[in-house]
C-alpha positions in Angstrom: -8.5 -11.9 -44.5 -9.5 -15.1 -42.6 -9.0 -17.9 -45.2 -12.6 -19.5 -44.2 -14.8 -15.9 -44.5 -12.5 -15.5 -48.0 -14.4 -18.5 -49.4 -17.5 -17.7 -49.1 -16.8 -14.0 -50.7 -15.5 -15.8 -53.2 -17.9 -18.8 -54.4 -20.0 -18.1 -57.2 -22.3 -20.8 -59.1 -20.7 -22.0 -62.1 -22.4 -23.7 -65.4 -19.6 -24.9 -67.3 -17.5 -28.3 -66.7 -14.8 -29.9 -67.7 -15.7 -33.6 -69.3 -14.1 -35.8 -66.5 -15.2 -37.5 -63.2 -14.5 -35.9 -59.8 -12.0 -37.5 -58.3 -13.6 -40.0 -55.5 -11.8 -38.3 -52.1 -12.8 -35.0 -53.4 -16.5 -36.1 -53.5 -16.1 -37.3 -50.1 -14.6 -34.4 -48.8 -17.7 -32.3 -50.0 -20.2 -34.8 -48.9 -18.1 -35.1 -45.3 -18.6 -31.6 -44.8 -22.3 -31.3 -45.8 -22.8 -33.9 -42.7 -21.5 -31.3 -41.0 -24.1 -28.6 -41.5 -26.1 -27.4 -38.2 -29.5 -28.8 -37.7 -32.4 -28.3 -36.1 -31.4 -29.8 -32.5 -29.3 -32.2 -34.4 -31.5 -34.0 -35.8 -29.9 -34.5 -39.1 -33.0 -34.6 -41.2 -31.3 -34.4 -44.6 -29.6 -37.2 -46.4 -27.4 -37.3 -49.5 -27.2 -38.6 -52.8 -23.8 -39.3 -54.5 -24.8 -39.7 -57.8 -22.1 -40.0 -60.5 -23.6 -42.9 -62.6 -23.7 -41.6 -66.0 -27.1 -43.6 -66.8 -28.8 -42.2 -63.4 -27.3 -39.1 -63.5 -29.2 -38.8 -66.8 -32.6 -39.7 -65.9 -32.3 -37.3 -63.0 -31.5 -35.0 -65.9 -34.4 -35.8 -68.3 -36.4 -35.4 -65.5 -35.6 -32.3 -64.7 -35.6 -30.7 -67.8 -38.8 -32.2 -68.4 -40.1 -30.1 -65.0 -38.5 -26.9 -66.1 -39.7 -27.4 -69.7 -36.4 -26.9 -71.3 -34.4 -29.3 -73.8 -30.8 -28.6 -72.4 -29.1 -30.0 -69.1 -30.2 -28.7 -66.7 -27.0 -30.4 -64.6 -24.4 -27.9 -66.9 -22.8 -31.0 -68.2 -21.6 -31.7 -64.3 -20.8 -35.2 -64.3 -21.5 -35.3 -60.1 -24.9 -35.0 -59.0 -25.3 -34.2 -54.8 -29.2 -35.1 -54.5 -29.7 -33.2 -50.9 -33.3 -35.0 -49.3 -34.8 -34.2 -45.8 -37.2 -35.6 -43.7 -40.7 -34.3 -44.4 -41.4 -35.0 -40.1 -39.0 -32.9 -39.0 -40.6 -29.1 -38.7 -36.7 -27.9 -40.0 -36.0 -30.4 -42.4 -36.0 -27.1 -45.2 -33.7 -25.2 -43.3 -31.5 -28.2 -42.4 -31.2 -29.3 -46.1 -30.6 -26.0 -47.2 -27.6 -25.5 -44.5 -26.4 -29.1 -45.9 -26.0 -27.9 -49.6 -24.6 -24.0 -48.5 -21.7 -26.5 -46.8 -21.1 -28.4 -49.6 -21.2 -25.5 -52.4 -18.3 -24.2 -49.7 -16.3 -26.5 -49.6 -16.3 -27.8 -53.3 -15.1 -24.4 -54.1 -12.5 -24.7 -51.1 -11.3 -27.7 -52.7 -11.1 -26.0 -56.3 -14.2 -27.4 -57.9 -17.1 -25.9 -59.1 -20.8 -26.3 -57.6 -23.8 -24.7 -58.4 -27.5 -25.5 -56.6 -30.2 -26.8 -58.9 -33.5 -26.7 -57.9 -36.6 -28.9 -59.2 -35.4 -31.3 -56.2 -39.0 -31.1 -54.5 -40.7 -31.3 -57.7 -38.6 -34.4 -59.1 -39.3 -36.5 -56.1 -42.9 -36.2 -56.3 -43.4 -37.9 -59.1 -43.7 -41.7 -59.7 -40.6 -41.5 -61.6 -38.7 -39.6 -59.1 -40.4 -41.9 -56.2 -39.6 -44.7 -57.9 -35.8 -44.3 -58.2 -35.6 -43.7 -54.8 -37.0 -47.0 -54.1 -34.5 -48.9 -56.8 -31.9 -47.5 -54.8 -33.4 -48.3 -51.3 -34.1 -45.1 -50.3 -37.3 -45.9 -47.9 -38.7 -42.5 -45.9 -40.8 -39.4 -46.3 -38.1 -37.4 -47.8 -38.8 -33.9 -50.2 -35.7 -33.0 -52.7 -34.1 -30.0 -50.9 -31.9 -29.2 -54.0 -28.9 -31.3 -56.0 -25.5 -29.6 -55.6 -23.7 -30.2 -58.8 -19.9 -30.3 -58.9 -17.6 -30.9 -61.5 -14.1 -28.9 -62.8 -15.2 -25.7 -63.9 -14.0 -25.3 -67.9 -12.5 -21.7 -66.9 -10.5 -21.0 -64.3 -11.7 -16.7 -64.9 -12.3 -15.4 -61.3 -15.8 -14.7 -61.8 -16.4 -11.2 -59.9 -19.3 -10.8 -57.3 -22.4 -8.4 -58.4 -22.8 -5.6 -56.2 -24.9 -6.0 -52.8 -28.3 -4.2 -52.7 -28.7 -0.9 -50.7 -30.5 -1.7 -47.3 -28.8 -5.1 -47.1 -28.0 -4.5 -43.6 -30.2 -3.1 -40.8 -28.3 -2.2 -37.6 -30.8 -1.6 -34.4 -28.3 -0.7 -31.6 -28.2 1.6 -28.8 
């Protein structure tokens, strides 16, 4: 099987992580390749976060928990946050940040780490807190959170096994 159609048959979300930072060219090999994603006639609405300061990582944390209304981490203990924003001007900045985290969640699990896609993104960006931290870090634009791709070392190395597809997946219209 084609080694680049076996990885994406393979990637599955995972929730548990290992306690120790990504190492930096890894990061940048996910992030590289989530610059890559297509785009609405290239415009390259979306932009990335890199987050792996503990204290922001946090607050992004608290704050997201606080939106879901839950007490836990909502990060799985994934000590690398990718914050995936897009231009609210572009009419495919959705689609374009969406493409952006499906490439990295690809190629972390390429590279052996474990992603998963967190939502709250939209909602955590609205806020004054969430608007506020992306001026402290000199983020200027009208940007909505797409999604954060979190990546760590998954705590199991268990090949996780795919549920079944749903009947009527695929339509075929031919002649």
């Amino acid at each position: 099987m084609n080694e680049g159609i076996k990885n994406i048959l393979e990637r599955r979300s995972i929730r548990k992580y290992k306690d120790c930072m990504v190492e930096a060219k890894l990061i940048d090999e996910v992030v590289t390749a989530g610059t890559y994603a297509p785009s609405g006639m290239n415009r390259q609405s979306a932009i990335i976060l890199v987050i792996t300061n503990k204290e922001i990582r946090n607050k992004l944390s608290a704050l997201n928990a606080k939106i879901a209304g839950i007490d836990s981490d909502p990060f799985y203990g994934a000590p690398v946050v990718l914050v995936v924003l897009a231009d609210k001007t572009i009419p495919t900045y959705l689609y374009d940040g969406s493409l952006v985290m499906g490439n990295m969640m690809l190629a972390a699990h390429a590279l052996g780490l474990g992603s998963c896609w967190i939502h709250r993104a939209k909602e955590e960006f609205e806020t004054d807190e969430g608007k506020a931290l992306l001026k402290s870090l000199g983020i200027n634009g009208n940007y909505e959170g797409i999604g954060h791709c979190i990546l760590g070392y998954p705590i199991d190395n268990e090949k996780m096994e795919a549920k079944p597809r749903k009947e009527n997946y695929i339509y075929r219209i031919s002649e």
